[in-house]
Each structure stands twice: as C-alpha cells, then as structure tokens.
KETI-89260 format. One record per residue (C-alpha): residue in three letters; x, y, z. Coordinates in nm, 3 decimals, padded with zeros to 5 digits. Layout:
# KETI-89260
<zalo->ala; px->X; py->Y; pz->Z>
...
***
This chain:
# KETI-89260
<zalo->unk; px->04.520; py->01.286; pz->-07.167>
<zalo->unk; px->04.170; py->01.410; pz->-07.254>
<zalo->unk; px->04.038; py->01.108; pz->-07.368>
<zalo->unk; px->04.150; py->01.030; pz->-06.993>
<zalo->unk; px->03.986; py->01.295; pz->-06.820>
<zalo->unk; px->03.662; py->01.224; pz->-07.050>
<zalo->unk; px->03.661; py->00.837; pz->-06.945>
<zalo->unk; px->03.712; py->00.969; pz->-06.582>
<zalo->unk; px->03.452; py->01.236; pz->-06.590>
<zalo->unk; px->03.229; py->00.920; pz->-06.730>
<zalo->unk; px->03.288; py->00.659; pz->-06.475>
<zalo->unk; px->03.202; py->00.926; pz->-06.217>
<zalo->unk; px->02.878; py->00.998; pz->-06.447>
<zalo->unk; px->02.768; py->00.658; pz->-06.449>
<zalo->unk; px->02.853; py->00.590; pz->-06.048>
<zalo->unk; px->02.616; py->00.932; pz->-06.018>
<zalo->unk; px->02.359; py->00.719; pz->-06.212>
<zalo->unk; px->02.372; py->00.408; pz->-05.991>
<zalo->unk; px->02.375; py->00.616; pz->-05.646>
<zalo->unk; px->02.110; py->00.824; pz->-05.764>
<zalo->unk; px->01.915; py->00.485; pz->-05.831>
<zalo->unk; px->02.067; py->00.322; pz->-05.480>
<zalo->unk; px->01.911; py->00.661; pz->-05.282>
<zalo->unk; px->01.550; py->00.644; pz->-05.460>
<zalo->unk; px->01.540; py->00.263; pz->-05.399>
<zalo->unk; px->01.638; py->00.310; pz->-05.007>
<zalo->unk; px->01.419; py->00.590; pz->-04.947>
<zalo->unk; px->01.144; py->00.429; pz->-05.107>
<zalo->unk; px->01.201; py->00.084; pz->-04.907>
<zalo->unk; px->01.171; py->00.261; pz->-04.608>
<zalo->unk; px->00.865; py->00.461; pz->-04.656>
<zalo->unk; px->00.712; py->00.126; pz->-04.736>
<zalo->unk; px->00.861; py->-00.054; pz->-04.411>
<zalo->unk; px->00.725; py->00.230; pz->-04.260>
<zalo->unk; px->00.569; py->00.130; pz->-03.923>
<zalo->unk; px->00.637; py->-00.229; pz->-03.970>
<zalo->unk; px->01.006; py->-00.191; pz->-03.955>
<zalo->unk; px->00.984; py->00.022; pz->-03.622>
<zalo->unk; px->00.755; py->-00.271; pz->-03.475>
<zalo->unk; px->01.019; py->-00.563; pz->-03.587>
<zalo->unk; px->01.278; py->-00.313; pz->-03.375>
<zalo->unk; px->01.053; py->-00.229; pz->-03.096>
<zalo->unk; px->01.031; py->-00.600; pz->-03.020>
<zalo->unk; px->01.429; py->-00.716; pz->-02.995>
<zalo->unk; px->01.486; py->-00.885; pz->-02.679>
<zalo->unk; px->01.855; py->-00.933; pz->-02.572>
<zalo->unk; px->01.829; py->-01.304; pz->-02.709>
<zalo->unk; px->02.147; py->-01.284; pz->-02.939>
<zalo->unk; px->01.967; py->-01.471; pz->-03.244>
<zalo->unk; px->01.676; py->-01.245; pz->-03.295>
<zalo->unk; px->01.906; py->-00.940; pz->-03.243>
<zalo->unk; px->02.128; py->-01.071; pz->-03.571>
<zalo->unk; px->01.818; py->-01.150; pz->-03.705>
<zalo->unk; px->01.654; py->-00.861; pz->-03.691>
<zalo->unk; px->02.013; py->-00.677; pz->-03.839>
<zalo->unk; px->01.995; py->-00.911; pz->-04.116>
<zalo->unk; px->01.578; py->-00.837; pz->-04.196>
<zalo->unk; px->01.618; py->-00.462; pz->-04.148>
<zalo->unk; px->01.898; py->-00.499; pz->-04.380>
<zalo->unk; px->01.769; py->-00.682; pz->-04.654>
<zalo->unk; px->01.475; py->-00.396; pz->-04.666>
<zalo->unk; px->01.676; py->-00.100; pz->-04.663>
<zalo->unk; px->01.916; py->-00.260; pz->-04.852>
<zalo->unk; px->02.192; py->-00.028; pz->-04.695>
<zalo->unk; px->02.431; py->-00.192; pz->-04.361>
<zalo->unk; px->02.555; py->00.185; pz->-04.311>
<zalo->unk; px->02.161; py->00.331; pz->-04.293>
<zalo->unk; px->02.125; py->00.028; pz->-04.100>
<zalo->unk; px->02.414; py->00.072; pz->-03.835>
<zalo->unk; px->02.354; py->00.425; pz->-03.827>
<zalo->unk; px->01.971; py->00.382; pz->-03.687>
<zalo->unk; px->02.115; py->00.133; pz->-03.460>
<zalo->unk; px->02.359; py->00.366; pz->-03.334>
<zalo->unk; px->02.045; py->00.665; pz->-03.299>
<zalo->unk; px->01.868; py->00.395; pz->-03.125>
<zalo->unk; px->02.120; py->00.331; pz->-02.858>
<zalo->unk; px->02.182; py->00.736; pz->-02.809>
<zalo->unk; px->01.825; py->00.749; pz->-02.747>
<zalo->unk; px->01.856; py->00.459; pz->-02.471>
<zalo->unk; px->01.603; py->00.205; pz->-02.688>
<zalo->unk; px->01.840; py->-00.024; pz->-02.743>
<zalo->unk; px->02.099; py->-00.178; pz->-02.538>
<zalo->unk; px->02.470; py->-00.233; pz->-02.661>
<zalo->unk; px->02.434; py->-00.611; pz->-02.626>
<zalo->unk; px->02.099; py->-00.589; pz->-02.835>
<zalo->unk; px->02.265; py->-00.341; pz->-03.095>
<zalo->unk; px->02.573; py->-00.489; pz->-03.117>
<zalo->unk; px->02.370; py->-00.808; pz->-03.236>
<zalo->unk; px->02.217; py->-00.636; pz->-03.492>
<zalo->unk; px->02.487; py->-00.480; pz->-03.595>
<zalo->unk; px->02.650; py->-00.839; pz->-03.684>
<zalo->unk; px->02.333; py->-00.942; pz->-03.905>
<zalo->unk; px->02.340; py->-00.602; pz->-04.088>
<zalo->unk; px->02.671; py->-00.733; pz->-04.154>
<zalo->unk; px->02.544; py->-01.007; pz->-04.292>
<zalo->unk; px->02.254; py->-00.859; pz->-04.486>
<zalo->unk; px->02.431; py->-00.628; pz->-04.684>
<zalo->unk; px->02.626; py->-00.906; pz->-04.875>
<zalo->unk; px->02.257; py->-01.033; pz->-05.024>
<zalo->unk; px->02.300; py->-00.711; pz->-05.242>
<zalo->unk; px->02.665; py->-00.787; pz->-05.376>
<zalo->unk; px->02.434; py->-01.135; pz->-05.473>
<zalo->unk; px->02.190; py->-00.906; pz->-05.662>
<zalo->unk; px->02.456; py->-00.712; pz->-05.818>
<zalo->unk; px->02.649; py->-01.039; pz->-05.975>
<zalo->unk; px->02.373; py->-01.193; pz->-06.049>
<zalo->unk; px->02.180; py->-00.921; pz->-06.261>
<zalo->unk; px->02.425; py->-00.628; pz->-06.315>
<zalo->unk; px->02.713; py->-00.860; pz->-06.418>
<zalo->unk; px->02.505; py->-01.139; pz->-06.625>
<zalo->unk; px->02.207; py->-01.006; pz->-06.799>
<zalo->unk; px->02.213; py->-00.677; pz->-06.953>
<zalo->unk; px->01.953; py->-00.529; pz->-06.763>
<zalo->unk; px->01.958; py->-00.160; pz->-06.943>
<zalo->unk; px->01.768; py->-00.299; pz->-07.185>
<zalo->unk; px->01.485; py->-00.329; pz->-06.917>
<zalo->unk; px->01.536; py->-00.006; pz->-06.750>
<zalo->unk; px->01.396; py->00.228; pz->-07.012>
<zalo->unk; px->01.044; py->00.014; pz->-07.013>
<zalo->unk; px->01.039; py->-00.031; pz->-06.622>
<zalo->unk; px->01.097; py->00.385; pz->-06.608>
<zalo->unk; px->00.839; py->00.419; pz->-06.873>
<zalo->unk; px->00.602; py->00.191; pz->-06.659>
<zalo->unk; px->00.610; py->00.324; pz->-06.315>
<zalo->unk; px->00.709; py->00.693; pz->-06.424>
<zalo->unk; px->00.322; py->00.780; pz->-06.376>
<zalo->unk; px->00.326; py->00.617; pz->-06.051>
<zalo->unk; px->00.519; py->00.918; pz->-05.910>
<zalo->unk; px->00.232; py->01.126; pz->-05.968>
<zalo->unk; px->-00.011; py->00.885; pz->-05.774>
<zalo->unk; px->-00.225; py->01.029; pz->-05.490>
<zalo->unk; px->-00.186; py->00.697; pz->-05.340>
<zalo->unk; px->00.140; py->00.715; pz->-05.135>
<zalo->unk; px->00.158; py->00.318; pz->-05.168>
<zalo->unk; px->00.186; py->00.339; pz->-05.573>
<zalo->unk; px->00.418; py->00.627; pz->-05.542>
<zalo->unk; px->00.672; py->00.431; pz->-05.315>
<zalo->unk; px->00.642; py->00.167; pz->-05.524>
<zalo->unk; px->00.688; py->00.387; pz->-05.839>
<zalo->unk; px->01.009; py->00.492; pz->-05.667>
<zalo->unk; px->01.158; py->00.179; pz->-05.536>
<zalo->unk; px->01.062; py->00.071; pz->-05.935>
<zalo->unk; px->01.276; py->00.327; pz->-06.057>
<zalo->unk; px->01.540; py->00.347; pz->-05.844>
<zalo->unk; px->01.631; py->-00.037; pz->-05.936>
<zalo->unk; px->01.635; py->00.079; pz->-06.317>
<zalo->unk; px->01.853; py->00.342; pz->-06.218>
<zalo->unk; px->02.097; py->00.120; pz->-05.988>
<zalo->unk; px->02.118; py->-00.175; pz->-06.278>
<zalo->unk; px->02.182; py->00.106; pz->-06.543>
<zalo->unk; px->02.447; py->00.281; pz->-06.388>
<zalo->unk; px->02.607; py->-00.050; pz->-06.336>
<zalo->unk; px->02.555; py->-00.141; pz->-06.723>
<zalo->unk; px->02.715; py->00.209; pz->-06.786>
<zalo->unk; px->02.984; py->00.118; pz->-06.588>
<zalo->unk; px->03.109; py->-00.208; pz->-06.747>
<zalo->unk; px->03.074; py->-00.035; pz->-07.092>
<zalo->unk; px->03.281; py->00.216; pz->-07.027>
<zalo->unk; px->03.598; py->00.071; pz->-06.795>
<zalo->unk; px->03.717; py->-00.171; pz->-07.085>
<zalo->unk; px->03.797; py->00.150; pz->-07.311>
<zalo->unk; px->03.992; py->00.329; pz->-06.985>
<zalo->unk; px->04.170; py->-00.067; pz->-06.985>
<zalo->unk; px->04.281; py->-00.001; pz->-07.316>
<zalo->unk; px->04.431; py->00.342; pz->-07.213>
<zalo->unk; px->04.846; py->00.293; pz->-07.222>
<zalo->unk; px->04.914; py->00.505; pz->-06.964>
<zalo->unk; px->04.644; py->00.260; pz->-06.724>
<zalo->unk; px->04.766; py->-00.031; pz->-06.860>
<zalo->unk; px->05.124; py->00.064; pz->-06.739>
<zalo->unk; px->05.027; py->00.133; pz->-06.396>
<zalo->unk; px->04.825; py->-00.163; pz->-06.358>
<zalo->unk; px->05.093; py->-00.378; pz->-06.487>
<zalo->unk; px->05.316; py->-00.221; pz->-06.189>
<zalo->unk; px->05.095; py->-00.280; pz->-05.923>
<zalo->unk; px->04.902; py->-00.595; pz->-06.031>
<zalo->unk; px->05.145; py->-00.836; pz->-05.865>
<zalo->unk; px->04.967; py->-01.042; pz->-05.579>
<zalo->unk; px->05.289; py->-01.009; pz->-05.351>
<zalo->unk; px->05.193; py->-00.886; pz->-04.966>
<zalo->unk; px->05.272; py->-00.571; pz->-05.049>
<zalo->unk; px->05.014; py->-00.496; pz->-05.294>
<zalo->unk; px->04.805; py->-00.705; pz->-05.122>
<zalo->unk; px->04.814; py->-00.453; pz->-04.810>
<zalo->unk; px->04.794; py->-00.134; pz->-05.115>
<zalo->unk; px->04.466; py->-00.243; pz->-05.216>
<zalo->unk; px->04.361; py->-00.343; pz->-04.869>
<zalo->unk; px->04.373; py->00.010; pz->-04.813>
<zalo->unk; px->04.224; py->00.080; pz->-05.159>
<zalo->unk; px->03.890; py->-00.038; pz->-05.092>
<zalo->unk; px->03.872; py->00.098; pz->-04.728>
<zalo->unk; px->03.947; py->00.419; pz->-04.864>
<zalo->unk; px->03.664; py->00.417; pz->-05.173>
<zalo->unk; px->03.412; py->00.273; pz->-04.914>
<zalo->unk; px->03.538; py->00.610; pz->-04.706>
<zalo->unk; px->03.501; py->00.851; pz->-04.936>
<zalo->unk; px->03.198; py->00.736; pz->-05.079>
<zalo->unk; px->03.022; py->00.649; pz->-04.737>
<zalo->unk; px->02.915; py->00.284; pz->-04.957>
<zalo->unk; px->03.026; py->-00.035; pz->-04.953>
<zalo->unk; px->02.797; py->-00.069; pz->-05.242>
<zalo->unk; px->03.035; py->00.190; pz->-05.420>
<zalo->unk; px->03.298; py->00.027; pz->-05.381>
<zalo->unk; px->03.195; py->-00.321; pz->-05.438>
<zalo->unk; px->03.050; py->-00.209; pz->-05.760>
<zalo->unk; px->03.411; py->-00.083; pz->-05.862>
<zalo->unk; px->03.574; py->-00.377; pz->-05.781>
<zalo->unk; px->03.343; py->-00.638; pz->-05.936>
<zalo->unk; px->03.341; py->-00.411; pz->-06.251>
<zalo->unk; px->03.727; py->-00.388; pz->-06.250>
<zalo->unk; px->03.739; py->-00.760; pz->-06.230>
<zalo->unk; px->03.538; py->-00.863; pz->-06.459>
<zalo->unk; px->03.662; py->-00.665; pz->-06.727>
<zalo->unk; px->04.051; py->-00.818; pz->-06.639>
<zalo->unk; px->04.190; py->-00.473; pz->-06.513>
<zalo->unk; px->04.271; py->-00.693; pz->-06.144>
<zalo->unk; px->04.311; py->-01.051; pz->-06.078>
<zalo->unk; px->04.124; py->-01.234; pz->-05.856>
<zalo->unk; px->04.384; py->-01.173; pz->-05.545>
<zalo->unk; px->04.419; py->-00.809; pz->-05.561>
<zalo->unk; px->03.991; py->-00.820; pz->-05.627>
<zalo->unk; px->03.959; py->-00.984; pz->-05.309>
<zalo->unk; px->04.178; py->-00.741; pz->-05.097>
<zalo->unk; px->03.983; py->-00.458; pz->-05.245>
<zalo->unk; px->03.671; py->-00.651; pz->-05.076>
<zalo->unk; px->03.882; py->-00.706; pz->-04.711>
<zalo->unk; px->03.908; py->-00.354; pz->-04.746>
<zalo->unk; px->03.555; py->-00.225; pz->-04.844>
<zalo->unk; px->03.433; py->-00.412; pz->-04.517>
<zalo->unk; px->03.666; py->-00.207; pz->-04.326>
<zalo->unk; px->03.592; py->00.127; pz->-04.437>
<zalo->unk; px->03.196; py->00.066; pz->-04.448>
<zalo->unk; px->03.223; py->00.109; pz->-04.060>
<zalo->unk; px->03.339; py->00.448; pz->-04.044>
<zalo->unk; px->02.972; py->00.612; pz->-04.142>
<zalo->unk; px->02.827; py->00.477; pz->-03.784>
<zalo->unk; px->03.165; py->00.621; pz->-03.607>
<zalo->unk; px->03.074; py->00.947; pz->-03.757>
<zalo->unk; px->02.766; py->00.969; pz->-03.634>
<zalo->unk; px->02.845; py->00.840; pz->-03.270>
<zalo->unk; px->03.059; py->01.174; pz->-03.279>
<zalo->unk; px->02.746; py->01.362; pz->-03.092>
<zalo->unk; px->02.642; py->00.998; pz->-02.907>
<zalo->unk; px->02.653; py->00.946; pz->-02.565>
<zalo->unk; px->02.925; py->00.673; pz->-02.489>
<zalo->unk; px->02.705; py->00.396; pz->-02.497>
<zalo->unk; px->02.675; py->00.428; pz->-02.883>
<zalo->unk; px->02.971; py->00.534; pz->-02.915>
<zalo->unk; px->03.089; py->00.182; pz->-02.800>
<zalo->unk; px->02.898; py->-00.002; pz->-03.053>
<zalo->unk; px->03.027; py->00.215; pz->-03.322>
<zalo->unk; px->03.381; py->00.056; pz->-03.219>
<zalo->unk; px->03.284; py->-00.258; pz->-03.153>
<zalo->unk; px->03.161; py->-00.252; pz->-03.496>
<zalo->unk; px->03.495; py->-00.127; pz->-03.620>
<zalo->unk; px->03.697; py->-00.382; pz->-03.436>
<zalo->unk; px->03.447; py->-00.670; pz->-03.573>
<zalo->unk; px->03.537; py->-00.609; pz->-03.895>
<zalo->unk; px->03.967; py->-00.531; pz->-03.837>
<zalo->unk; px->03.959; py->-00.854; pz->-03.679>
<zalo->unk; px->03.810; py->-01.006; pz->-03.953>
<zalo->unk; px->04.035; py->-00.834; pz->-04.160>
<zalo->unk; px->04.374; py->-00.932; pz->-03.972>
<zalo->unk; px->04.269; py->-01.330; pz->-03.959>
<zalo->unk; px->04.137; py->-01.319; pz->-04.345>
<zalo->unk; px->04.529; py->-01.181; pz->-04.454>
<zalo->unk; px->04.664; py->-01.375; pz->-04.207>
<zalo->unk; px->04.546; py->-01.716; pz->-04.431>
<zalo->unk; px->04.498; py->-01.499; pz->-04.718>
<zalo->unk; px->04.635; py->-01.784; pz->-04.983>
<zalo->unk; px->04.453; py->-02.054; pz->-04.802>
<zalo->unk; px->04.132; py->-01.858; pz->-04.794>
<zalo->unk; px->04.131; py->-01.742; pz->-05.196>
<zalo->unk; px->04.215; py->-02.123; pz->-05.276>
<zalo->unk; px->03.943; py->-02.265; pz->-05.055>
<zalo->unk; px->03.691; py->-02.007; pz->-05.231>
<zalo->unk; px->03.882; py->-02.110; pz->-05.549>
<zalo->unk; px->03.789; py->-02.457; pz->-05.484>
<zalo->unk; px->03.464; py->-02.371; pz->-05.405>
<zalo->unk; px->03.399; py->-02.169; pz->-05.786>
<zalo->unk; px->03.577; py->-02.495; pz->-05.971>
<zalo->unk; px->03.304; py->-02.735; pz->-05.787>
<zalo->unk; px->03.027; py->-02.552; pz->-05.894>
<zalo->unk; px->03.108; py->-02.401; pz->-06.213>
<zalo->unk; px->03.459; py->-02.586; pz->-06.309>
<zalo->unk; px->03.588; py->-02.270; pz->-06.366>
<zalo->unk; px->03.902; py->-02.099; pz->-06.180>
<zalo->unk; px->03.897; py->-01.727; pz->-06.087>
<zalo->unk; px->04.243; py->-01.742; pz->-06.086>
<zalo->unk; px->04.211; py->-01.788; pz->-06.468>
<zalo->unk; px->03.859; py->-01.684; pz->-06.578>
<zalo->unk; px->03.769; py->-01.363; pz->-06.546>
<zalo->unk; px->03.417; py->-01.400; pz->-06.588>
<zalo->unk; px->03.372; py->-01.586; pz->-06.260>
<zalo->unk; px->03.539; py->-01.356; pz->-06.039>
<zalo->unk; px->03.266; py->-01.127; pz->-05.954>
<zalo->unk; px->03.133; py->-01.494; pz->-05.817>
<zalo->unk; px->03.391; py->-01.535; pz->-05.626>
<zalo->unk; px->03.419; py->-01.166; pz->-05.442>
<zalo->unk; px->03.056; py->-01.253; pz->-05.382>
<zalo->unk; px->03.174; py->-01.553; pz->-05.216>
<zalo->unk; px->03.401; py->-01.376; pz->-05.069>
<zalo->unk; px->03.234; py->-01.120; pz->-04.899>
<zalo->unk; px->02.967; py->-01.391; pz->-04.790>
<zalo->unk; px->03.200; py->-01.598; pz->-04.614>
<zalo->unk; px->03.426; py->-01.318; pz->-04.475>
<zalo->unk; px->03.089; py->-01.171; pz->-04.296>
<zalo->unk; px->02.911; py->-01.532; pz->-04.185>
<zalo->unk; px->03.268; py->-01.620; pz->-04.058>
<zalo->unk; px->03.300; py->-01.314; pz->-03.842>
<zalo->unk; px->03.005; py->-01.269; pz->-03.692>
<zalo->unk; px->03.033; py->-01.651; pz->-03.588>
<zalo->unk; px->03.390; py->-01.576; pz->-03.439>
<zalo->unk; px->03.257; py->-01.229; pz->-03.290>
<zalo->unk; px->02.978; py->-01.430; pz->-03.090>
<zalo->unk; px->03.190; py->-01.700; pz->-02.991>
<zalo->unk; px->03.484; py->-01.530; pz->-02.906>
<zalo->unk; px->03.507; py->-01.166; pz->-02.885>
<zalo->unk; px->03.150; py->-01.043; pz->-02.781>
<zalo->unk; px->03.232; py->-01.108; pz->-02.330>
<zalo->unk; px->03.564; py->-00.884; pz->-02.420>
<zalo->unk; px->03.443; py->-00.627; pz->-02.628>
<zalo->unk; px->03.048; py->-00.501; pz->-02.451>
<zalo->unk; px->03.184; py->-00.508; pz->-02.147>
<zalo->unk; px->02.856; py->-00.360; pz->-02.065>
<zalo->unk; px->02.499; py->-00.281; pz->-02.129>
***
C-alpha cells in the first residue's frame, strides 16, 4: 500500500511538472502575441470561415482551447463579439487544440525528449533575467516546453511500475472489457479528469500515457478521449456564470457542440474505432487493436477526426437551431 501511495504521490508530481511547464509556455505565448493577437480578433467579420479560422490561429498560439473559449466568452460579455462570430471561433479552437495532442505523440511519446530539457533550461535560463522583454518571453516559452516534455517523460517512466502493482492490475482486469458499459464508465472518466483539472491537455496526457504503456486498450483509450472533449467545455460555462446571456449562450452552444458529437461518435462507436483502425494499418501496417505502441496515434486520430467532423456537422446542421440570435 505505500509503494501505492508513493507511485500516486509521483504521478501527481510529475503532472505538477508538465502543468507547471504548460502555464509558463501559455503565458509566455501570449505576451509575445501580444498586440498582434488582439488585432487578428479585432478584425473577425461574421463570415463563418474566418471566424473558425481565427479560433483555430488563436489556438495554435496559446496553445490552450479553454484560455481560448474563455476570452471568447469575455469578448462577447463585453459586446465585441457577436454569438454568431464567437460561436465560429469557438468551433476552430476546437479544432486547434488537437495540433497539441499531435505535438504530444509525436515528441513526448517517441523521442525521449528529457534528455534535451536539462540543456534547453541551461540555455535560456539567463534569458529570464534579460532586460529585453522579447528574450525573456522567449526564455519562458523555452522553458516551459522543457518543462511540459519532461513531465510527460516522467510520466511514462513511472505508470509501468504502478501497472505492475497487483492490486491495479486486478482492477484493470475488471473494468478493461470494451462492452457498452465500460465504454459509457470511461466516457465519464475522461470528462471528469478534464473537469477537475480544467485541461484537456491533462487528461489527454493520462490517457495517451495509460495506453501506451498497455494499462487500456485502444477502445476504452478512445472513450477516455469522447470524454475529455466533453468536460473541456465546462471552464467557459464557469466563467459565463457572471456573463450577460449573450455569452452565456455560447458557453452552451459550446457544450451542446461537443455532447452531440459525443452521442453520434458512441452511437457508431465500433464503426468509427475500425475506420480509424483502418486508417493506422494503411499507414503504418500496424493495428491499435493489437499494438500498443500505435495507439497514442490513433487517439490522435481520434481526437482529430472527432473535432473536424463536428464542427463540419455543427455548421451544416445545428448552427440556424442553436444561435438563434446575435
């Protein structure tokens, strides 16, 4: 049982490590968007493509959908934006934040990048100390990718030993069954890490971790994800709390963009892991159903398709019933 508790007490140590890194990186991306980033949002119009666009670009700088979605929301409360305008940029945040579950596969999963991190902090470490704010926000953003790809390297060292734990490996054995059941359990899983940790990121760290290592298969993996998307809406609900209604309404449409996505995903959920499947053997003739090591790929996939596909469906389809109004 303490061995346990120390693993635990780890884990949390090393997701401490990578949030630290994910909060010095953000913060530092934003000082150096600075004005730009207010000019790219001063000038939306309420054509539907640049809004997304604009989502997606903000995105990809801040590198965070829920900072993103949260501004939006301010924006609106102040009366800068419209809902139709927000709502669109809501939709490419969406689809911006998946280009960091790409970074994460890509480096934290394949290359062992703590083996860089020391020499990158010991590069821009005297960068902090610069007079020149431009060298010490790039000092920071420096860093606080050494920190995110270490925590993550601290994090796959770490869960194989709780996998060999026989108290873990029993309930894991119970539960990792791909029936509906525990489909719907971890579902609700990942909404509820994304909750409590206000991150997607968080929680798509955990689960491409847990599956790489074999502690879930690919199905249960890829509910965790379904989930994750859901619960990474409830930060901009929180803050439309103190909004005025008109924010308030793009904080649910946000919410019911992503359910929706959620209830037609499950509702084809086979179908949909055996098309990605399909996908993974094509271009690397390997199964995630049977290789563990391409999994993370495949959540990436995952989460890709899951967010391109709904805000494709949520344009076509549900955007004339849902902002009923400017």
């Amino acid at each position: 049982m303490a061995a346990l508790v120390i693993h635990i007490l780890s884990i949390i140590g090393a997701l401490g490590v990578f949030l630290f890194g994910m909060k010095l990186m953000s913060d530092a991306l934003q000082k150096l968007a600075g004005f730009r980033m207010r000019s790219i949002l001063a000038a939306i119009t309420s054509n539907k493509l640049k809004s997304i666009s604009t989502g997606l670009v903000v995105t990809a700088i801040i590198q965070s959908s829920s900072a993103t979605t949260v501004m939006i929301v301010s924006f609106v409360n102040a009366g800068l934006l419209s809902v139709t305008e927000a709502v669109g940029m809501v939709m490419g945040a969406n689809i911006g934040t998946t280009l960091k579950t790409w970074l994460f596969v890509a480096v934290g999963v394949n290359i062992k990048v703590s083996q860089l991190a020391l020499p990158i902090v010991a590069i821009c470490f005297p960068l902090l100390f610069s007079k020149r704010n431009l060298l010490k926000y790039w000092g920071e953003f420096a860093m606080g990718f050494a920190f995110i790809f270490f925590g993550l390297d601290l994090l796959y060292d770490i869960l194989p030993d709780i996998s060999s734990n026989p108290n873990v490996v029993d309930f894991l054995e119970r539960i990792n069954d791909p029936g509906p059941v525990s489909v719907i359990l971890f579902v609700l899983f990942g909404t509820l890490i994304a909750v409590v940790f206000q991150s997607s990121s968080v929680a798509l760290v955990f689960t491409l971790s847990f599956s790489a290592i074999g502690l879930i298969d690919f199905p249960l993996a890829a509910a965790m994800v379904i989930g994750e998307n859901i619960g990474t809406t409830v930060t901009a609900n929180l803050a439309a709390l103190i909004a005025n209604e008109q924010a308030k309404k793009v904080a649910r449409v946000h919410f019911l963009f992503n359910i929706i996505g959620a209830f037609w995903v499950l509702a084809a959920f086979p179908f949909f892991l055996r098309a990605v499947d399909w996908i993974m053997v094509a271009v690397s003739t390997r199964s995630a159903y049977t290789d563990n090591e391409i999994i993370p790929w495949a959540l990436a996939t995952i989460h890709t398709i899951f967010n391109v596909a709904n805000v494709i469906d949520s344009s076509l389809v549900y955007s004339g019933s849902l902002v009923l109004s400017r």
